[in-house]
Biopython code that builds the backbone (N, CA, C, O; Angstrom):
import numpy as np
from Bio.PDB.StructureBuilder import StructureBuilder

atoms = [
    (1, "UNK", "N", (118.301, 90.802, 105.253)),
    (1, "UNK", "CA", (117.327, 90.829, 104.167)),
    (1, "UNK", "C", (116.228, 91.826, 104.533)),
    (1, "UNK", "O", (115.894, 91.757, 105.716)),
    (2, "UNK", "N", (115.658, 92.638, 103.875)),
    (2, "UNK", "CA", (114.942, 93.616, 103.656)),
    (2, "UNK", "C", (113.517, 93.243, 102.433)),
    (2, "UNK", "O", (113.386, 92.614, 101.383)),
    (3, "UNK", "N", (112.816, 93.917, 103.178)),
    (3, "UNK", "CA", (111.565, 93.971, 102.173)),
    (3, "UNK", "C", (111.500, 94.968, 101.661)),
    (3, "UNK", "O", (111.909, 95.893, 102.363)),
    (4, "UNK", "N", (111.027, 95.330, 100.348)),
    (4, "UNK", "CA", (111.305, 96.578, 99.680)),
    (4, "UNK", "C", (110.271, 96.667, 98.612)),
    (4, "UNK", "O", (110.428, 96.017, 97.579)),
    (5, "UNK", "N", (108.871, 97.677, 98.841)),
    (5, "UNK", "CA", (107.454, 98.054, 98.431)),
    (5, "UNK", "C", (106.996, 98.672, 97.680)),
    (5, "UNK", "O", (106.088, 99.315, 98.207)),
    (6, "UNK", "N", (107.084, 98.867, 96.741)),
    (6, "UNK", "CA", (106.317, 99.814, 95.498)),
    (6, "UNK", "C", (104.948, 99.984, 95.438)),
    (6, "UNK", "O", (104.157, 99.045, 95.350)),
    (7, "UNK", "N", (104.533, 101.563, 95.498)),
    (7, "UNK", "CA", (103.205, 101.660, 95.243)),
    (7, "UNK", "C", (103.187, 102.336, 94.122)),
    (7, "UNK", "O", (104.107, 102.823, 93.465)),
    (8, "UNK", "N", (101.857, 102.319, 93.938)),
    (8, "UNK", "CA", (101.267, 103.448, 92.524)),
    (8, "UNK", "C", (102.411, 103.757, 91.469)),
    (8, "UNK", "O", (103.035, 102.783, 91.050)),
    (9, "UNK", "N", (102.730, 104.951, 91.024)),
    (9, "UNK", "CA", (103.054, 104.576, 89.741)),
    (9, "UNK", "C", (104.829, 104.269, 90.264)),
    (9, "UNK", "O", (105.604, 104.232, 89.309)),
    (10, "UNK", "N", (105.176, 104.155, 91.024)),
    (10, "UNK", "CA", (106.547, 103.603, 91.511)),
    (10, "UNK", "C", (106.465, 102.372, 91.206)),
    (10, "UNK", "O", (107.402, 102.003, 90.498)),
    (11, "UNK", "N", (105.456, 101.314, 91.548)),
    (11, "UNK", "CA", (105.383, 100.079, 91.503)),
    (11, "UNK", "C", (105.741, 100.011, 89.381)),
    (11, "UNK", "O", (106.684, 99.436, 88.836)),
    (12, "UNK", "N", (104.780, 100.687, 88.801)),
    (12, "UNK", "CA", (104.449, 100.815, 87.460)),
    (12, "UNK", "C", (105.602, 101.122, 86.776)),
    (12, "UNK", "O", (105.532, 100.818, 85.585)),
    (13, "UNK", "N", (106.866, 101.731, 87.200)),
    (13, "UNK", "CA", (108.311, 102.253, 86.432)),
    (13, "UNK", "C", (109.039, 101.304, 86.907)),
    (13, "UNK", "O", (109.901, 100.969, 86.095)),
    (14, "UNK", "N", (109.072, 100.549, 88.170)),
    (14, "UNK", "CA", (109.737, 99.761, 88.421)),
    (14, "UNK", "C", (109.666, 98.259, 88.067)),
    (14, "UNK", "O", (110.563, 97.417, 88.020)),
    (15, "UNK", "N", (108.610, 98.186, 87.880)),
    (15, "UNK", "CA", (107.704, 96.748, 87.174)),
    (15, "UNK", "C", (107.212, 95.666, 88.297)),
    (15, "UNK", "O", (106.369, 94.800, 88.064)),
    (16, "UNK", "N", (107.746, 95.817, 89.313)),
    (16, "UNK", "CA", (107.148, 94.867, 90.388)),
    (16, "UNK", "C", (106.375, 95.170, 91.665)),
    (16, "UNK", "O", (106.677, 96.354, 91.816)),
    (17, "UNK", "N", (105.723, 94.919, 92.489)),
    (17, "UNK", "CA", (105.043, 95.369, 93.691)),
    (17, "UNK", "C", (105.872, 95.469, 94.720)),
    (17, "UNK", "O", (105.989, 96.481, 95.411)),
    (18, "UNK", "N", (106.572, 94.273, 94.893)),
    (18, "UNK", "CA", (107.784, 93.765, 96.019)),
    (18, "UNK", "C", (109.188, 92.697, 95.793)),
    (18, "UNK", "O", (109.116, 91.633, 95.179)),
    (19, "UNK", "N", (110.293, 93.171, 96.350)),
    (19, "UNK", "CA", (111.246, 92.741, 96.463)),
    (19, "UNK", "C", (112.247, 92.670, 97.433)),
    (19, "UNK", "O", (112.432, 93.683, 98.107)),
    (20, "UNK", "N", (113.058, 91.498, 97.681)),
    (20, "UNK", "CA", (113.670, 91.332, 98.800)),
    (20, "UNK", "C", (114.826, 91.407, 98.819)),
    (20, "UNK", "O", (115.509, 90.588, 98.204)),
    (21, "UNK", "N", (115.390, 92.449, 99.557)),
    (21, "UNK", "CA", (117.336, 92.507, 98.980)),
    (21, "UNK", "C", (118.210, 92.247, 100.456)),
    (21, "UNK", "O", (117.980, 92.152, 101.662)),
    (22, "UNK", "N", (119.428, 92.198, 99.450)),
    (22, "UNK", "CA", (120.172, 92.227, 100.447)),
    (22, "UNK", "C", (120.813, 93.632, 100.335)),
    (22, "UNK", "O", (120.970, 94.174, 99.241)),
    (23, "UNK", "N", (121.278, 94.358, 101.826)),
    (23, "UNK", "CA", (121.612, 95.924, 101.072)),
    (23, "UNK", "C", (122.734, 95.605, 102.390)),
    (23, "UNK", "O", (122.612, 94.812, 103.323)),
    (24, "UNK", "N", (124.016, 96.688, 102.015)),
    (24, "UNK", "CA", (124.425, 97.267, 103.101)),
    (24, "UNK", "C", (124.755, 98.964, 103.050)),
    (24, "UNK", "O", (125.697, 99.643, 103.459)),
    (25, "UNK", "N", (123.286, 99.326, 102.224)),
    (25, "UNK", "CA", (122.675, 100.658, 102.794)),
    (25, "UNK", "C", (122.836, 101.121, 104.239)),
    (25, "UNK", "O", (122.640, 100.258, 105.095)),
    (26, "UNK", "N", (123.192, 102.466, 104.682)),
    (26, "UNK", "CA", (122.693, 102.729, 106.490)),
    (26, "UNK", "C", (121.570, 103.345, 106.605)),
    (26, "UNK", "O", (120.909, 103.135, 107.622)),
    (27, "UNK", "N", (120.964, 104.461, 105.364)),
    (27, "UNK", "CA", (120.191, 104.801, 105.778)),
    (27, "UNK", "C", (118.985, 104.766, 104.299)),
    (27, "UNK", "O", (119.253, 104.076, 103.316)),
    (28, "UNK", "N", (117.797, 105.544, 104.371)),
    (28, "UNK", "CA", (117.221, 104.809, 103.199)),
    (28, "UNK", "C", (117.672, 106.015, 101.672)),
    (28, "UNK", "O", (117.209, 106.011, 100.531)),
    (29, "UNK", "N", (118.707, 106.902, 102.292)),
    (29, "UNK", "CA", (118.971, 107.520, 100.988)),
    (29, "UNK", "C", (119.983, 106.387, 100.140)),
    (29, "UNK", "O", (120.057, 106.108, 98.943)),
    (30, "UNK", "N", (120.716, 105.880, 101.350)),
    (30, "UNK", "CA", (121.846, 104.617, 100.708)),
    (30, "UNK", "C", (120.889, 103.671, 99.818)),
    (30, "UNK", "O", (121.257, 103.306, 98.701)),
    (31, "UNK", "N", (119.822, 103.345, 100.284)),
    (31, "UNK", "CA", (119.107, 102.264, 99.510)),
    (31, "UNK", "C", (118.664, 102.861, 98.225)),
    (31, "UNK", "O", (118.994, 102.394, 97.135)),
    (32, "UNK", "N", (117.932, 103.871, 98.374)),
    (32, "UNK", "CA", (118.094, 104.408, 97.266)),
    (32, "UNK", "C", (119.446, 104.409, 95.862)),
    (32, "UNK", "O", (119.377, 104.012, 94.699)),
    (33, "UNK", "N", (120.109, 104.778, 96.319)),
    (33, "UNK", "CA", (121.668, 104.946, 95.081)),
    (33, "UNK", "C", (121.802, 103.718, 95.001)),
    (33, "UNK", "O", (121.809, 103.319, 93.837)),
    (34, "UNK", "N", (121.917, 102.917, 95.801)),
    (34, "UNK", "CA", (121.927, 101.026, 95.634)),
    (34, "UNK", "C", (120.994, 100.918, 94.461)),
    (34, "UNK", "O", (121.610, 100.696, 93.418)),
    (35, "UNK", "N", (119.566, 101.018, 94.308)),
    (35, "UNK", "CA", (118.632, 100.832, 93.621)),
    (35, "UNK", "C", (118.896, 101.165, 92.197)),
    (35, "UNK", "O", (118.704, 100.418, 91.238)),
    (36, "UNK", "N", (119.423, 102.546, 92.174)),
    (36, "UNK", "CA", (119.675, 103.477, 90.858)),
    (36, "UNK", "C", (120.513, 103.087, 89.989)),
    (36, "UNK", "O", (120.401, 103.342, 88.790)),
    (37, "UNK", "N", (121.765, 102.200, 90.675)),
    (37, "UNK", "CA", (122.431, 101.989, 90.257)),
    (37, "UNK", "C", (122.632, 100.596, 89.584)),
    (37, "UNK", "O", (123.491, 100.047, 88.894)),
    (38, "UNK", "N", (121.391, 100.287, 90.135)),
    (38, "UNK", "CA", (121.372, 98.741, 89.421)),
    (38, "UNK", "C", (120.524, 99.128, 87.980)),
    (38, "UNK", "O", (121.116, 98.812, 86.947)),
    (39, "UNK", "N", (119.401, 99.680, 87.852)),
    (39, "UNK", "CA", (118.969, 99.578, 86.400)),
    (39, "UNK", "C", (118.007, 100.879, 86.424)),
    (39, "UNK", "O", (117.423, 101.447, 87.346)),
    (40, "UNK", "N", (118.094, 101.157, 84.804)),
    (40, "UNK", "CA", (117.371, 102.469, 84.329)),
    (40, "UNK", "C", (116.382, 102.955, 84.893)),
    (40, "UNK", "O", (116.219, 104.148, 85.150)),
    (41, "UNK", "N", (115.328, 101.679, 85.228)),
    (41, "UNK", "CA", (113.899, 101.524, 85.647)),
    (41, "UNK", "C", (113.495, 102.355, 86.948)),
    (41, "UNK", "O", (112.517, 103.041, 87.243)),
    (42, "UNK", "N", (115.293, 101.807, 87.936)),
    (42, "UNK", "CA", (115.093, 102.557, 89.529)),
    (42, "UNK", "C", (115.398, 104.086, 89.141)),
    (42, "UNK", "O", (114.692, 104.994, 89.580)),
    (43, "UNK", "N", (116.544, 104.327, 88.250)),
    (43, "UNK", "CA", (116.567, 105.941, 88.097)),
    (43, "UNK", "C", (115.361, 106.490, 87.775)),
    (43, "UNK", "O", (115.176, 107.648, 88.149)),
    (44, "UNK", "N", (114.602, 106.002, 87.243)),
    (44, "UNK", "CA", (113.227, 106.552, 86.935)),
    (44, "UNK", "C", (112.390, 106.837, 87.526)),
    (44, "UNK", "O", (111.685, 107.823, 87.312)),
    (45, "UNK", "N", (112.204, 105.688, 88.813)),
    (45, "UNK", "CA", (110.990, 105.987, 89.813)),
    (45, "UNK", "C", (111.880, 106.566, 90.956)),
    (45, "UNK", "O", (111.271, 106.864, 91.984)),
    (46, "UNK", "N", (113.226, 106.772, 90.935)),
    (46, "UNK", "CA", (113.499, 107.461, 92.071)),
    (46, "UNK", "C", (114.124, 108.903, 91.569)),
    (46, "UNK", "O", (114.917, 109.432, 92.349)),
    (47, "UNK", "N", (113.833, 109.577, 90.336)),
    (47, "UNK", "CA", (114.602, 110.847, 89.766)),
    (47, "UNK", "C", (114.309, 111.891, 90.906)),
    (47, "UNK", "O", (115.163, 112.483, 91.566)),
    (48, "UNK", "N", (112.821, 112.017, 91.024)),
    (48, "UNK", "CA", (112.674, 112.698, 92.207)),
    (48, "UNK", "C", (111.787, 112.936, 93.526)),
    (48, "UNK", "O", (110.571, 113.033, 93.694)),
    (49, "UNK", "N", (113.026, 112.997, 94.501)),
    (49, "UNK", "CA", (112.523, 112.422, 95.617)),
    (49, "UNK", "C", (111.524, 113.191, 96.088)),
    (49, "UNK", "O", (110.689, 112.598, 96.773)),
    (50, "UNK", "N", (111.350, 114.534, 95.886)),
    (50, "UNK", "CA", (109.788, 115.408, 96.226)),
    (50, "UNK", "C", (108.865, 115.042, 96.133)),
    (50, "UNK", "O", (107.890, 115.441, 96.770)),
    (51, "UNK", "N", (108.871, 113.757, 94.928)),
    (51, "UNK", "CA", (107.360, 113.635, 94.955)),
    (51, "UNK", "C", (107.058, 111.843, 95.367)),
    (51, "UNK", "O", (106.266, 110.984, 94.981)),
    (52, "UNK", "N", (108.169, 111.915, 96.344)),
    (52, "UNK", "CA", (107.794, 110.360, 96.682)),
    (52, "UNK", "C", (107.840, 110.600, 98.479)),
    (52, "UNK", "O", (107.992, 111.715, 98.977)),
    (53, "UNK", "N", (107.682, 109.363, 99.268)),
    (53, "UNK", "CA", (107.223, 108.990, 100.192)),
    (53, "UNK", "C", (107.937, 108.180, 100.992)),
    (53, "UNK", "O", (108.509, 107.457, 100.177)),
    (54, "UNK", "N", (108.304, 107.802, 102.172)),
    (54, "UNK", "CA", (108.239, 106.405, 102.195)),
    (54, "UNK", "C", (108.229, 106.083, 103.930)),
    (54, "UNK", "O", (108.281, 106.798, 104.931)),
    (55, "UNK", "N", (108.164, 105.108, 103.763)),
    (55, "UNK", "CA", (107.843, 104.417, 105.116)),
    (55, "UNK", "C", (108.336, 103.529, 105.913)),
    (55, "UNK", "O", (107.760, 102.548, 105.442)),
    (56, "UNK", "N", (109.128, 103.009, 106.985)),
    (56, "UNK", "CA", (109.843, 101.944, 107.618)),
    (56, "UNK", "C", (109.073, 101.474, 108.360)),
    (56, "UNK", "O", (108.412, 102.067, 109.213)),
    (57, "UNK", "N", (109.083, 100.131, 108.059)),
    (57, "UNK", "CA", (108.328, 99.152, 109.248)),
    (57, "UNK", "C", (106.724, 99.862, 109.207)),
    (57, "UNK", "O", (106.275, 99.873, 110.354)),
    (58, "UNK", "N", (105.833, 100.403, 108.287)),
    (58, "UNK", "CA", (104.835, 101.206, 107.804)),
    (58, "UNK", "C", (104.797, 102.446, 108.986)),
    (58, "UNK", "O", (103.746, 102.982, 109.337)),
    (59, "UNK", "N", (105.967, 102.752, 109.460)),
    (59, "UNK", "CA", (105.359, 104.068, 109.917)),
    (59, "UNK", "C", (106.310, 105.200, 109.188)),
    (59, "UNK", "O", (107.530, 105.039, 109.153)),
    (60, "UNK", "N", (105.694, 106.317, 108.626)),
    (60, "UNK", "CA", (106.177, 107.518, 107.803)),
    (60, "UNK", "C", (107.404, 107.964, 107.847)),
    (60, "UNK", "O", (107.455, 108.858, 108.691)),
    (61, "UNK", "N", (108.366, 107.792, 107.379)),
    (61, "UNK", "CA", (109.735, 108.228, 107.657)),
    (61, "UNK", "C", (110.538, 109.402, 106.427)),
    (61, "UNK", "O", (109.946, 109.773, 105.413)),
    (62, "UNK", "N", (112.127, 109.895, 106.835)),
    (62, "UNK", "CA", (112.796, 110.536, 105.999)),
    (62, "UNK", "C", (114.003, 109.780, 105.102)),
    (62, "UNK", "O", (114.545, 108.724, 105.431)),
    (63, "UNK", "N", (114.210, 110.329, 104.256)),
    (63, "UNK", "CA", (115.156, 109.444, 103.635)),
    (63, "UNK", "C", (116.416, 108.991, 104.449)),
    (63, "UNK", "O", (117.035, 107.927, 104.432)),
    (64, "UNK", "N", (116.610, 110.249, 105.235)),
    (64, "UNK", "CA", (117.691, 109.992, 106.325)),
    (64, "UNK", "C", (117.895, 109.265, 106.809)),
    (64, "UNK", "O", (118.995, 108.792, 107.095)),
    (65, "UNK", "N", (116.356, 108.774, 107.189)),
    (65, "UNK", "CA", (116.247, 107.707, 108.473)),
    (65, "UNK", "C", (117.492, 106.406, 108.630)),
    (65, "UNK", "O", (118.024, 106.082, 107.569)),
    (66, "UNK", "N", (117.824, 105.881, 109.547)),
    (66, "UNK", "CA", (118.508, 104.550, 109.479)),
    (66, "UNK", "C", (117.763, 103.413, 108.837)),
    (66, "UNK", "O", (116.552, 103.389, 108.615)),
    (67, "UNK", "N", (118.682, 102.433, 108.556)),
    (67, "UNK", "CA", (117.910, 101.198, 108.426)),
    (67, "UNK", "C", (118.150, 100.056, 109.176)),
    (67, "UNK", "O", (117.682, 98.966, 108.848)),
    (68, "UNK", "N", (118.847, 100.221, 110.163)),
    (68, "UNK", "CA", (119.331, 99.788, 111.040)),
    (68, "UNK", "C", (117.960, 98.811, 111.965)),
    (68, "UNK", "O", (117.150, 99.359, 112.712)),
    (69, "UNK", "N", (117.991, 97.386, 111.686)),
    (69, "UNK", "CA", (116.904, 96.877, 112.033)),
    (69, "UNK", "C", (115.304, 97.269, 111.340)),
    (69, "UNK", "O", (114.154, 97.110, 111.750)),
    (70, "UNK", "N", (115.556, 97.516, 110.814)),
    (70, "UNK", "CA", (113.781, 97.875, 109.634)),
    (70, "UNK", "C", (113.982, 96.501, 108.884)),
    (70, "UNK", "O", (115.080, 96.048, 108.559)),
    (71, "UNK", "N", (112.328, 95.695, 108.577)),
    (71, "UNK", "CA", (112.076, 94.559, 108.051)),
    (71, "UNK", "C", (111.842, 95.037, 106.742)),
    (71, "UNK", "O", (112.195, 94.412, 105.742)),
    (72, "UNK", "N", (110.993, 96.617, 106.705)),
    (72, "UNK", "CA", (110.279, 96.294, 105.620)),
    (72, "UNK", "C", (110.427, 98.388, 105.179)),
    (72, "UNK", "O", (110.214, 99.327, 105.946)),
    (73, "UNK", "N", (110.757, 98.415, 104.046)),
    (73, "UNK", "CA", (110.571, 99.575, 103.307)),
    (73, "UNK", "C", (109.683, 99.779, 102.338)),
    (73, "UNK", "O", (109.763, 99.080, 101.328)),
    (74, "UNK", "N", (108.564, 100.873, 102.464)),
    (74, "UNK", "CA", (107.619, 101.042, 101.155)),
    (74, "UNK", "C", (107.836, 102.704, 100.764)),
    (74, "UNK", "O", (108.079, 103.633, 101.534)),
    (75, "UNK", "N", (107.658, 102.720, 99.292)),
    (75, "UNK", "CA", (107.720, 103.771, 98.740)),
    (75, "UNK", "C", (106.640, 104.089, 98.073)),
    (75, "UNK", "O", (105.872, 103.295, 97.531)),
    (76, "UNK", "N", (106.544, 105.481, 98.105)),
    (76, "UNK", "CA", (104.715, 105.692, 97.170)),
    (76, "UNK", "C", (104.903, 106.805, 97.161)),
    (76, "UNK", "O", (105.835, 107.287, 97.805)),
    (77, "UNK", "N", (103.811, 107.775, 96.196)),
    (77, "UNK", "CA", (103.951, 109.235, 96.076)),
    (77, "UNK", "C", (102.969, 109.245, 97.197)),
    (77, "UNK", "O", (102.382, 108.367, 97.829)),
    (78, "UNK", "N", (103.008, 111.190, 97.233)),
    (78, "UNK", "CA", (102.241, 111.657, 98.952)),
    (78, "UNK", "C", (100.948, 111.451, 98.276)),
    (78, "UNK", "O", (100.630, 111.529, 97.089)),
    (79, "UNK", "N", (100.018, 111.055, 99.773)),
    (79, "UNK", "CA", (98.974, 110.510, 99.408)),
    (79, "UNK", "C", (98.264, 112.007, 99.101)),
    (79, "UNK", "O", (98.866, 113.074, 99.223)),
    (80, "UNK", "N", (96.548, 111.834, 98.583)),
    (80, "UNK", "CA", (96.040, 113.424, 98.331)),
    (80, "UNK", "C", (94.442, 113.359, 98.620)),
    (80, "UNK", "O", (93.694, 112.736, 97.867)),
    (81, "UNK", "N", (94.084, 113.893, 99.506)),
    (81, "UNK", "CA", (92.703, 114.030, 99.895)),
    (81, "UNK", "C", (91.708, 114.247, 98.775)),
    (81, "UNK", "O", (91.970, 114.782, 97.698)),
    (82, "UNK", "N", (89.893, 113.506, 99.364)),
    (82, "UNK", "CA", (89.177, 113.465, 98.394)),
    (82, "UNK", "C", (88.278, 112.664, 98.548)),
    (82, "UNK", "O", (87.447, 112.490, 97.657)),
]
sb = StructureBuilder()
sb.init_structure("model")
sb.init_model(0)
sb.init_chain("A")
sb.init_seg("    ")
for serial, (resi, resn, name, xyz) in enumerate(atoms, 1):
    if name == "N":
        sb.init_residue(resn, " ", resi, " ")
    sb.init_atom(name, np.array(xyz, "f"), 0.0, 1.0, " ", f" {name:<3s}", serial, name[0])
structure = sb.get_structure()
């Protein structure tokens, strides 16, 4: 089981803050297409990945990354000074 984080307007296309799945994703591009493929809402906040973010276990990661032991995944656009 996995934790899985929506921020800003990701949270807002997707409709919820947080959710807990079961995946057998390996890495977080897999979680991704898992997501997309369940409903319109995820194709939406995940169309494109340039302008999103994300993070394992809250430290900054690539989509590449494994998920291999990660509790917790958050997604958000890049943050912007100010």
């Amino acid at each position: 089981m996995i934790d899985v984080l929506y921020f800003a307007w990701v949270r807002e296309r997707i409709g919820v803050p947080r959710e807990k799945l079961d995946t057998t994703a390996v890495t977080v591009r897999d979680l991704i297409a898992e997501l997309v493929a369940r409903e319109e809402r995820y194709e939406l906040a995940f169309a494109d990945l340039d302008s999103l973010r994300v993070a394992l276990d809250q430290e900054l990661s690539s989509f590449d990354a494994p998920l291999a032991g990660v509790r917790e995944v958050a997604f958000f656009p890049p943050m912007t000074g100010g």
